[in-house]
C-alpha positions as CSV (number, residue, x, y, z in Angstrom):
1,X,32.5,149.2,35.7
2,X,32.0,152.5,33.5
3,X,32.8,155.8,34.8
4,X,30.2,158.5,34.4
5,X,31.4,161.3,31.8
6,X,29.0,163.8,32.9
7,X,28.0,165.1,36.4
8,X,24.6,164.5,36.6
9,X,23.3,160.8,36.6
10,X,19.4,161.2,36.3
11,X,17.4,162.9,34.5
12,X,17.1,166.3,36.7
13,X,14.8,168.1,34.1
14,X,12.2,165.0,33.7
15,X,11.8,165.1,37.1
16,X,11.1,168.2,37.3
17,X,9.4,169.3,34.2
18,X,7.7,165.8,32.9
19,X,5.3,167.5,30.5
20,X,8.2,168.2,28.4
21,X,8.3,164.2,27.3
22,X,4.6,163.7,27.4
23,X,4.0,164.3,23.2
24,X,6.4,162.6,21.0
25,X,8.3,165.7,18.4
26,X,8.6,164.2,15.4
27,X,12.5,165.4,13.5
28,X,13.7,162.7,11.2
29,X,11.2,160.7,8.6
30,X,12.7,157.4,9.7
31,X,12.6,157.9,13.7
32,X,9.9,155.6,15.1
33,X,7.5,157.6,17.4
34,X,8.8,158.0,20.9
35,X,12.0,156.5,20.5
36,X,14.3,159.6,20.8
37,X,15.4,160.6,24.9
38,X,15.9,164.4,25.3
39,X,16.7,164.1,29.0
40,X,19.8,163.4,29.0
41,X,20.5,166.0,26.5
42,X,18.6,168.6,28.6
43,X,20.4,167.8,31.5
44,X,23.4,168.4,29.8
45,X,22.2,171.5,28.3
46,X,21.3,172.9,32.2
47,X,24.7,172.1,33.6
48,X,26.4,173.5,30.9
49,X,24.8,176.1,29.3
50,X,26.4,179.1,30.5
51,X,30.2,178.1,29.7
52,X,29.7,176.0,26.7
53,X,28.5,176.9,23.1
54,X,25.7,175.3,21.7
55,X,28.3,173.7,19.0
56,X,31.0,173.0,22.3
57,X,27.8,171.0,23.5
58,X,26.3,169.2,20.4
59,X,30.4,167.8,20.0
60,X,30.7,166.7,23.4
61,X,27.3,164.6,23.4
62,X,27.3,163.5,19.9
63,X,24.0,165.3,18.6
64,X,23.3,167.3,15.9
65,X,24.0,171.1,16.5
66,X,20.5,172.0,15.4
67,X,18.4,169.5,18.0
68,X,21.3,171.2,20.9
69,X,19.8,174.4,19.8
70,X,16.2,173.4,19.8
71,X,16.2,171.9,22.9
72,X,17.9,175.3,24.1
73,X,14.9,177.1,23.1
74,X,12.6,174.6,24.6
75,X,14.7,175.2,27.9
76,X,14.6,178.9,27.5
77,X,10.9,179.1,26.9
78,X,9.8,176.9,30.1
79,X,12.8,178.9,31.9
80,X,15.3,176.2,33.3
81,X,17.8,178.0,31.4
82,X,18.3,182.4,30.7
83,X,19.6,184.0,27.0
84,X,23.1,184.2,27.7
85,X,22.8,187.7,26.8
86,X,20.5,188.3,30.1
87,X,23.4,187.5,32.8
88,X,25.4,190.7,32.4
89,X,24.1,192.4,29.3
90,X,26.9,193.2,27.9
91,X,26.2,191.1,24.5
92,X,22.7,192.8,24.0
93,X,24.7,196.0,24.5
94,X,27.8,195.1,22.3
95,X,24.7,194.7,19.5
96,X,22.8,197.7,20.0
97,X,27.1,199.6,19.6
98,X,26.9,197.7,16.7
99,X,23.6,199.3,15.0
100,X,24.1,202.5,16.4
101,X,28.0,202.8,14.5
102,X,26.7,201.6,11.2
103,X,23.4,204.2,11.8
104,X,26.1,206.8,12.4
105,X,28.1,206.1,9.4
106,X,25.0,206.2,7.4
107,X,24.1,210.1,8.7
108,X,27.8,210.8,8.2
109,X,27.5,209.4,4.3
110,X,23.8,211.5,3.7
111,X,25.9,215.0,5.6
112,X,29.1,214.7,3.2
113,X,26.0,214.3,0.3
114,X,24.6,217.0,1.3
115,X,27.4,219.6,1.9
């Protein structure tokens, strides 16, 4: 008998969101349509998604980094999963610190220019 590695043991986001696996995505030119199952990767995705990073995910399932990050975005857009960024804000505001330092140090450059 084989043990489970991961929590969840059908596909939650199929049920739930079936038009998701209705039209075959084509991604590599030797893939034969419709043979390629994103729900267990989705459902790994949703579990996981908030303490893992997308490479952290791609190792553990054996997928290619890219398709972990597609799928993301696919999860994003239909909303089963939030940006990290949108939890606390902190990393949206980290990146606006960011802009607004190297804006300063750009006005502090053009003052010494000028006098």
């Amino acid at each position: 008998m084989t043990i489970p590695m991961f929590k969840s043991v059908r596909p939650i986001v199929k049920a739930t969101h079936p038009e998701l696996y209705a039209e075959h995505k084509f991604h590599m030119k030797k893939c034969v349509a419709y043979t390629y199952n994103y729900a267990f990767l989705d459902d790994y995705i949703a579990e996981h998604w908030y303490n893992k990073s997308i490479q952290q995910i791609a190792t553990e399932t054996n997928e290619y980094a890219p398709r972990v990050a597609y799928r993301s975005r696919v999860l994003q857009n239909i909303g089963i999963i939030q940006p990290k960024w949108v939890q606390n804000g902190s990393t949206k505001l980290k990146q606006e610190r960011k802009e607004l330092r190297f804006r300063l140090q750009k006005v502090e450059q053009l003052l010494e220019q000028c006098g």
